[in-house]
C-alpha positions in Angstrom: 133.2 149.0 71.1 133.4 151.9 69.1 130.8 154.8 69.6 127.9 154.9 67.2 127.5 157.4 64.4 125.8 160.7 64.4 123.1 160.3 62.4 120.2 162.7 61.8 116.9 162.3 59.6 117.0 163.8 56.0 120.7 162.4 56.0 122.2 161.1 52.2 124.0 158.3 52.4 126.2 156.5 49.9 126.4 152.6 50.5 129.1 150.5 49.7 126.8 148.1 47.7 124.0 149.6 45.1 120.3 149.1 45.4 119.1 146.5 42.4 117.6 149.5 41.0 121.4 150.6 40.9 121.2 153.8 43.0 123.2 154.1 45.7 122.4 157.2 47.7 119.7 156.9 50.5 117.6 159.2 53.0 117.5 158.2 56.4 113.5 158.9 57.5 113.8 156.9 60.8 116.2 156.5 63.7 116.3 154.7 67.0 117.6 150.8 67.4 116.7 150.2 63.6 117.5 152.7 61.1 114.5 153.6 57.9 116.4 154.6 54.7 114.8 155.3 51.5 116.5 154.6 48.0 116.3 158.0 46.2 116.0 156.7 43.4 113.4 154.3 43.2 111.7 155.6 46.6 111.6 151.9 48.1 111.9 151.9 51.8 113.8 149.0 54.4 114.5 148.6 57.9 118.2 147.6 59.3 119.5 147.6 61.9 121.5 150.1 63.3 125.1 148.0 63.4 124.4 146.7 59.9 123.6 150.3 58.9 126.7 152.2 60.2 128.7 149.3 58.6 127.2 149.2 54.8 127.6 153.2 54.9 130.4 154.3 52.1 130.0 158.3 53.0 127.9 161.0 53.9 126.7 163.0 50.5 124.6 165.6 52.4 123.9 166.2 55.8 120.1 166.8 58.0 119.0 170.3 58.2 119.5 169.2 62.7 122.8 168.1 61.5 125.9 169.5 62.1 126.9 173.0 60.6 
């Protein structure tokens, strides 16, 4: 089992699938078992969890300020 991502909050994200709004870059705002992502552009906000995250993420656009340097 492969180790799970770094994450950090204030993380952008670009999924492999858009949003029906059609954006495709999210914010993480909450971590633990189930991650909290916002859409940034619409601003809606939805639970996953953490397995189904890591594996709809495309690529990181910008990092957390407590991410790495």
């Amino acid at each position: 089992m492969p180790p799970p991502l770094e994450l950090y909050l204030d993380d952008i994200v670009q999924t492999r699938k858009p949003h029906p709004c059609g954006g495709d870059t999210w914010r993480i705002v909450r971590l633990g078992a189930e991650i909290g992502i916002r859409c940034e552009r619409c601003g809606r906000r939805v639970l996953l969890p953490r397995a189904e995250f890591e594996r709809r993420i495309k690529r990181f656009v910008a990092r957390g300020p407590a991410g790495p340097a």
